[in-house]
Short mmCIF file of the C-alpha atoms (twelve columns), coordinates in Angstrom:
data_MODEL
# 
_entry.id   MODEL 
# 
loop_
_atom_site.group_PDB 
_atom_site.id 
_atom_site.type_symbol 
_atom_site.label_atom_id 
_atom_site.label_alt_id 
_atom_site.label_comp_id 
_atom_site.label_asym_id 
_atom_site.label_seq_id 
_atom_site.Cartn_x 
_atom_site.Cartn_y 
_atom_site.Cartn_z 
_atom_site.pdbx_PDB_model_num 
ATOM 1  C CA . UNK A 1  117.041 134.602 137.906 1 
ATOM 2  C CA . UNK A 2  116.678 131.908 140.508 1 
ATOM 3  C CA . UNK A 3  112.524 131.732 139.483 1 
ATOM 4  C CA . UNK A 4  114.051 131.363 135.849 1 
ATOM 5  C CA . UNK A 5  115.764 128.287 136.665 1 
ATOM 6  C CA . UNK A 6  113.154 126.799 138.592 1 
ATOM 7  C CA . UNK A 7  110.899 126.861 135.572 1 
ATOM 8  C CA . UNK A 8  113.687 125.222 133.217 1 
ATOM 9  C CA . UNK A 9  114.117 122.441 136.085 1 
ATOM 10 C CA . UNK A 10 110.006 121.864 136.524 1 
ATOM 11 C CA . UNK A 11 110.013 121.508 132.502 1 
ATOM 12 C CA . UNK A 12 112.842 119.115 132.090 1 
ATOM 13 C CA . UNK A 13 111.308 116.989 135.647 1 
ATOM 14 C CA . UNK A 14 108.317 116.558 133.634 1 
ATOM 15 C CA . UNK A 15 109.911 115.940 130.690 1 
ATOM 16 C CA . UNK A 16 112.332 113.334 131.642 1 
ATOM 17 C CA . UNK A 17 110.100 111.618 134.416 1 
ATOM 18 C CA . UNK A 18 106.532 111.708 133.197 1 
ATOM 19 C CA . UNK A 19 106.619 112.425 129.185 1 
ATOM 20 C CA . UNK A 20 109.166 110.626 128.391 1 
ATOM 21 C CA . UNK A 21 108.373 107.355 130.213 1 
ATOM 22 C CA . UNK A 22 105.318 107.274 129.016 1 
ATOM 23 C CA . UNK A 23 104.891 108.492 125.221 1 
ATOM 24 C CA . UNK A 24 104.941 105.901 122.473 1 
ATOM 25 C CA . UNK A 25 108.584 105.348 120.530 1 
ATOM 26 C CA . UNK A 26 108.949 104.206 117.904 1 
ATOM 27 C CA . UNK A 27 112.172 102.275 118.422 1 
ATOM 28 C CA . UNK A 28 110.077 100.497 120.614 1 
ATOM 29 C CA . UNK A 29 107.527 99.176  118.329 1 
ATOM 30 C CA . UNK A 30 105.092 102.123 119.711 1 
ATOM 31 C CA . UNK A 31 105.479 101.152 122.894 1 
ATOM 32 C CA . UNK A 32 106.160 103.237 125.921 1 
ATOM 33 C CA . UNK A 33 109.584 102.658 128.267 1 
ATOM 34 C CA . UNK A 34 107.082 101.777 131.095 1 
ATOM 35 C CA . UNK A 35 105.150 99.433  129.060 1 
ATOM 36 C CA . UNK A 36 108.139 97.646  127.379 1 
ATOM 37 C CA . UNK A 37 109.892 97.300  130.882 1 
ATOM 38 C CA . UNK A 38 106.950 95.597  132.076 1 
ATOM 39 C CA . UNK A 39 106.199 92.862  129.678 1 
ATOM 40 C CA . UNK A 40 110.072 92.154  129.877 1 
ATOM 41 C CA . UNK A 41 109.209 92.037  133.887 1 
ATOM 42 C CA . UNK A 42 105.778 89.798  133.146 1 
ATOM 43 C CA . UNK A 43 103.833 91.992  134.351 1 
ATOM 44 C CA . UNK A 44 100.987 93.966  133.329 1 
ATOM 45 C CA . UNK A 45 101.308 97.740  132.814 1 
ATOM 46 C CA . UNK A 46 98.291  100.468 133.724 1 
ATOM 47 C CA . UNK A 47 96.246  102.071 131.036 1 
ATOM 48 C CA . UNK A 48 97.420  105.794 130.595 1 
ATOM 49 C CA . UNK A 49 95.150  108.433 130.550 1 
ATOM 50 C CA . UNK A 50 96.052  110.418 127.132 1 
ATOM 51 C CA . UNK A 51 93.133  112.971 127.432 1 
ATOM 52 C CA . UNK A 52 92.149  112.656 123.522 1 
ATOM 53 C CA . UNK A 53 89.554  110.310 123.481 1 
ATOM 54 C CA . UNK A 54 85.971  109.477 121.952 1 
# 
């Protein structure tokens, strides 16, 4: 039981602090929260690997 909720608190970790901040929304104008929080800072935001390209 306690391995059980380990697993469900790795998921939503990853979930909320990587996935999340960095997927494209589209409230956002398909832009990610870490991206949109730095051009409001002036600052410019690292490329994110996405794993799909050419």
């Amino acid at each position: 039981m306690e391995r059980d909720i380990l697993k469900k608190a790795t998921v939503i970790d990853y979930r909320e602090m990587f996935y999340n901040s960095h997927r494209l929304h589209s409230t956002l104008d398909y832009l990610s929260p870490n991206t949109l929080e730095a051009q409001a800072k002036g600052l410019t935001p690292q490329p994110v690997e996405t794993g799909g390209g050419t």
